[in-house]
C-alpha positions as CSV (number, residue, x, y, z in Angstrom):
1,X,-6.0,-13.9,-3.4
2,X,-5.0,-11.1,-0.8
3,X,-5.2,-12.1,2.8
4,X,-6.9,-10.7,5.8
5,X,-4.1,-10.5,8.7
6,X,-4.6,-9.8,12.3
7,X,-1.4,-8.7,14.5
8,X,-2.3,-8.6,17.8
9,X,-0.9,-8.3,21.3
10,X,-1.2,-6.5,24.7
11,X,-0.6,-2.7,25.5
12,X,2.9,-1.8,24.8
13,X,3.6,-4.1,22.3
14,X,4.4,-1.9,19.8
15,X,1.4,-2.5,17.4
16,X,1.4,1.4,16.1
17,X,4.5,1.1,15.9
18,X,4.7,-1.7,13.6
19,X,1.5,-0.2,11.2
20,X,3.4,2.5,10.6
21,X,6.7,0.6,10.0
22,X,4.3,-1.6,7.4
23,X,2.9,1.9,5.9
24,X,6.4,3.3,5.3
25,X,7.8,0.2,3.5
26,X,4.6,0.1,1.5
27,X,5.2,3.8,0.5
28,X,9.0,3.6,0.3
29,X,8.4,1.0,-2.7
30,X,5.9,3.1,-4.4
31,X,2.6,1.7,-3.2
32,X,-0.2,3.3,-2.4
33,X,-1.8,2.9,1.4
34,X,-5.0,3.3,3.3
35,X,-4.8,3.8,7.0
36,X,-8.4,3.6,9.2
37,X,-9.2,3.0,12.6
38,X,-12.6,3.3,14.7
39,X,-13.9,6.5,15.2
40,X,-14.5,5.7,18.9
41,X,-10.6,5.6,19.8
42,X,-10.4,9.3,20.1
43,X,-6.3,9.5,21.4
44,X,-4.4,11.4,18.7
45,X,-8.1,12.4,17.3
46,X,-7.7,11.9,13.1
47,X,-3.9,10.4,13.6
48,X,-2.7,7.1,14.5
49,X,-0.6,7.6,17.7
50,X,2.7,5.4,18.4
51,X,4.1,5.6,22.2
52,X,7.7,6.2,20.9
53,X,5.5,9.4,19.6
54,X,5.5,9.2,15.4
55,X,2.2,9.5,14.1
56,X,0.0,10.0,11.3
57,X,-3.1,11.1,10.2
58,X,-5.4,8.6,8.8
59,X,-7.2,8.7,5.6
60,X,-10.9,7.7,7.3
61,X,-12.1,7.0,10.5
62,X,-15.4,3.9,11.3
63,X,-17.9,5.1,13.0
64,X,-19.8,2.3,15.2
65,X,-22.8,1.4,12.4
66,X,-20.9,2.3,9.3
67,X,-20.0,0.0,6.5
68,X,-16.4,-0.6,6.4
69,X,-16.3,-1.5,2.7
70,X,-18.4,0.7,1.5
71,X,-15.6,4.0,2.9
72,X,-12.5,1.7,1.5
73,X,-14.0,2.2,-1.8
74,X,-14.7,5.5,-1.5
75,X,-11.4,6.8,-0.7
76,X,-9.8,3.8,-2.9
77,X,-11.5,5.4,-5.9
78,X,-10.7,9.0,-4.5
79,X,-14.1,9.9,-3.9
80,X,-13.8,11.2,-0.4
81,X,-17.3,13.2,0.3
82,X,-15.2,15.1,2.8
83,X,-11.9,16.0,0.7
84,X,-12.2,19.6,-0.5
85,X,-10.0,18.5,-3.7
86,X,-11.4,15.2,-4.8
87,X,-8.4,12.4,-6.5
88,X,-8.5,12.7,-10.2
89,X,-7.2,8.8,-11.3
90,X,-6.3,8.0,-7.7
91,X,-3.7,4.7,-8.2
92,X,-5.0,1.6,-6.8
93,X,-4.5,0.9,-3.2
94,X,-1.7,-2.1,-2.2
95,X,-3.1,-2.6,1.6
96,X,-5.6,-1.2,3.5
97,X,-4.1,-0.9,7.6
98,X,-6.2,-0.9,10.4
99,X,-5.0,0.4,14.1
100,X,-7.3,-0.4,16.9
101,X,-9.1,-3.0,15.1
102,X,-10.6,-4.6,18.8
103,X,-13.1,-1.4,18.9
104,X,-14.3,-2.6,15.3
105,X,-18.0,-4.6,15.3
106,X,-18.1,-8.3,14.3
107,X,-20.1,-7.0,10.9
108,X,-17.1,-4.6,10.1
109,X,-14.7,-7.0,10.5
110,X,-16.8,-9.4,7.5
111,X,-16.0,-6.1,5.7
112,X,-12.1,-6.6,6.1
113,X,-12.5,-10.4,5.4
114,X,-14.8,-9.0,2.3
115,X,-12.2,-6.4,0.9
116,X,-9.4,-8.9,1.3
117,X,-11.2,-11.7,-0.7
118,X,-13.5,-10.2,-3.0
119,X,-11.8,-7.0,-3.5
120,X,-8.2,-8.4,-3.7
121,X,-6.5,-6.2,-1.1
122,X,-4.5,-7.5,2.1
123,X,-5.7,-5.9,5.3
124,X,-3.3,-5.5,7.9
125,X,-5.9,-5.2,11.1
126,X,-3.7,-4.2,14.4
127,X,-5.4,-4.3,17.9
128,X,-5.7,-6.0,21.5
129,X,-6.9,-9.4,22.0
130,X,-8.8,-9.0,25.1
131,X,-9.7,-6.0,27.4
132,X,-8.8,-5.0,31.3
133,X,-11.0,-8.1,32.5
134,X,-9.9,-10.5,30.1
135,X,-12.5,-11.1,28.1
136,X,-12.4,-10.6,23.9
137,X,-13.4,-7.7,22.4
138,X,-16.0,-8.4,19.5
139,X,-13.6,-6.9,16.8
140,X,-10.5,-8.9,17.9
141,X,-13.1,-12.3,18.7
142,X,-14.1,-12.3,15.1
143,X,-11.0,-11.5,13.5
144,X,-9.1,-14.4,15.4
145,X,-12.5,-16.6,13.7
146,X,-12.0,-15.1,10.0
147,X,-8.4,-13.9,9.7
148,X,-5.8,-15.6,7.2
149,X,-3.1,-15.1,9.3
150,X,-2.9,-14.2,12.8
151,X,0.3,-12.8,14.5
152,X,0.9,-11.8,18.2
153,X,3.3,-9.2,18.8
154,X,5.0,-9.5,22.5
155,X,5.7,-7.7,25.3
156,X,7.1,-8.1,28.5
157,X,5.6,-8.1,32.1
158,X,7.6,-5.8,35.1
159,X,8.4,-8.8,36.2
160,X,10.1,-10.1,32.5
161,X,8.1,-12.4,31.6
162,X,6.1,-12.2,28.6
163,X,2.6,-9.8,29.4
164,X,-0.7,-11.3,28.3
165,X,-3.2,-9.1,29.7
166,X,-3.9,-5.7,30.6
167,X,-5.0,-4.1,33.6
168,X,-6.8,-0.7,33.7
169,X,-5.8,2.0,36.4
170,X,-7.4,5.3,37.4
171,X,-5.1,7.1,39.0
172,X,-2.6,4.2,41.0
173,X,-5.7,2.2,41.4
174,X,-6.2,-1.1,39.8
175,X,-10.2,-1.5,38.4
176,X,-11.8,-4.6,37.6
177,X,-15.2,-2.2,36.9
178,X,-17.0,-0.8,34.6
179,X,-17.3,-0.5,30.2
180,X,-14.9,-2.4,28.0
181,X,-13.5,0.9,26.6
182,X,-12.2,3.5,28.3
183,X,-9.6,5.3,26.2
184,X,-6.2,5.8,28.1
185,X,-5.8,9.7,29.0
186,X,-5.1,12.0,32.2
187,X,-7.6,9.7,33.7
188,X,-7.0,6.7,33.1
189,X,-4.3,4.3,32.0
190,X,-3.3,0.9,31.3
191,X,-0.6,-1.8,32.5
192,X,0.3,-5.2,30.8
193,X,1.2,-8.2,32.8
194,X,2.0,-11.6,32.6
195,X,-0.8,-14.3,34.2
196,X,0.7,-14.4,37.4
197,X,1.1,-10.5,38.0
198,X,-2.5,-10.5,36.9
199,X,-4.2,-12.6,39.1
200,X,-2.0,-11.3,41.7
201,X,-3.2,-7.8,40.9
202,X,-7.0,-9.0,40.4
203,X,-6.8,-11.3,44.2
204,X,-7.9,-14.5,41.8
205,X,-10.3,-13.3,39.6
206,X,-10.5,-13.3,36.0
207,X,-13.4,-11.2,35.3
């Protein structure tokens, strides 16, 4: 039985990175990939973006009500409604990857649990644990309550020790305000720290 895997860890920590490192030695061993992530992350548009600046384009994009399972086996069985040359005998798919996964609903992710088990392919799901006032995004809370395996990939803090959380800035300001995604831009950006950075950062608070 495949497995449903969620790597996750703060900003910075090098989870693009690592997809894309898992797509190539898919690829490089003659296996055939799926990349996604949610249509709401719009940095890089179509593409997965990684910050040491290699990306790639992904094969679909989840919009916020859509049925996770039901695009996989679309573009599994090569019939993409939006390809203008359709697959002919499209190879089965090894793994299906997932950047962004936190921006995914709790339903969608019971679609990656659902492709993994019934469907018999690993999902590699990559994303945040929990957003600029600590608290769980819905993607990354159920996938931490179904996932087979779960993984943290580290970073470090500015002051070296490892970062758990992540602040969001606009401008050199530090916000504690306002929606649980704001995608990083001109605007606005992001910082991981350890705890104690954090709450230094936040005067005590934790939401």
């Amino acid at each position: 039985m495949a497995k449903l895997y969620f790597r996750y860890g703060a900003m910075n920590s090098g989870k693009s990175t690592s997809l894309l490192q898992a797509a190539f030695n898919y690829e490089e061993r003659g296996q055939r990939i799926l990349l996604a992530k949610p249509g709401v992350d719009t940095k890089g548009e179509n593409s997965i973006v990684s910050r040491l600046g290699i990306q790639r384009e992904v094969d679909f994009t989840v919009g916020p009500q859509e049925n996770v399972r039901e695009k996989f086996a679309a573009h599994s069985s090569g019939d993409d409604p939006d390809a203008l040359l359709p697959h002919v005998d499209a190879p089965p798919v090894a793994c299906l990857l997932v950047d962004e996964a936190q921006f995914l609903s709790g339903e969608q992710v019971d679609d990656l649990l659902r492709i993994a088990v019934m469907d018999d392919v690993p999902v590699l799901a990559y994303g945040i644990r929990t957003d600029f006032r600590t608290r769980a995004f819905p993607g990354s809370a159920r996938l931490m309550e179904l996932a087979h395996s779960l993984e943290e990939l580290k970073t470090i803090c500015r002051c070296g020790r490892k970062a758990m959380f992540n602040t969001r800035r606009v401008g050199q300001c530090v916000v504690f305000d306002g929606d649980q995604v704001a995608i990083d831009g001109d605007d606005v950006w992001y910082e991981s720290l350890c705890a104690t950075c954090y709450l230094q950062a936040s005067g005590g608070k934790l939401s």
